[in-house]
C-alpha positions, 0 to 999 in steps of 0.5 A, a space after each residue: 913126127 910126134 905131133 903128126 903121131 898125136 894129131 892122127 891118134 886124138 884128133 881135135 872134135 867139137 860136140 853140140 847136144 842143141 841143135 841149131 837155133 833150138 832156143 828162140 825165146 832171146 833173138 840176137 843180132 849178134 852174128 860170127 863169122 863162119 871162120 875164127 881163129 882163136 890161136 896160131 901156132 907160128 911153127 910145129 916144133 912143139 906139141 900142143 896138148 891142151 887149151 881150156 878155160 882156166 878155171 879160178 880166172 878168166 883167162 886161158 890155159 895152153 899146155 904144150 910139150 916138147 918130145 924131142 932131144 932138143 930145145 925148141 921154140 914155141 911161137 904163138 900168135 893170138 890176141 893176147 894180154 897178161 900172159 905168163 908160164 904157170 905151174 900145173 895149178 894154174 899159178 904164176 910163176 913168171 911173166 911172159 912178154 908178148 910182142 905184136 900179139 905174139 909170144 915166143 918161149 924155149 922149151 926144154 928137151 921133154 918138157 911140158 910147160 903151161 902158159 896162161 893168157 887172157 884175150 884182149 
């Protein structure tokens, strides 16, 4: 119910100030797909709160909590490297394995825990 509840209340919006193709000087031939997944929750027992930059490396920041009375599991599915939990200044404080681009970690009843990564 608490991420319904976080879900309803701070929905996840995008902001773009240029329009679209507004600077023709460099053309790429790159082209993106219309759709990206960037990362999967594999299940809803946790709550994600945020995903950024970090910002003395070049990896990923994702913050998460748990708001229940018990332990639950955060499972994840991205396409990922060198991920390990931090503290909330974005050191290391342990390594996390990943297994079939996966990672799979208990959270404690309450907790907000911070993982960094790196895409591969």
């Amino acid at each position: 119910m608490a991420k319904r509840a976080k879900e309803y209340v701070t929905p996840i919006s995008f902001y773009n100030k240029i329009p679209y193709n507004a600077m023709k000087l460099n053309s790429s031939d790159i082209k993106t797909p219309v759709q990206y997944s960037f990362l999967k929750e594999l299940n809803q027992e946790v709550i994600l709160s945020t995903l950024k930059k970090a910002e003395q490396s070049k990896g990923y920041i994702l913050r998460y909590l748990n708001g229940t009375d018990e332990v639950k599991e955060l499972k994840l599915e991205a396409n990922m490297k060198n991920a390990g939990r931090t503290n909330l200044n974005e050191f290391k404080t342990d390594e996390v394995v990943i297994e079939n681009q996966q990672v799979k970690l208990l959270v404690k009843p309450n907790e907000v825990q911070t993982l960094y990564f790196e895409k591969n």
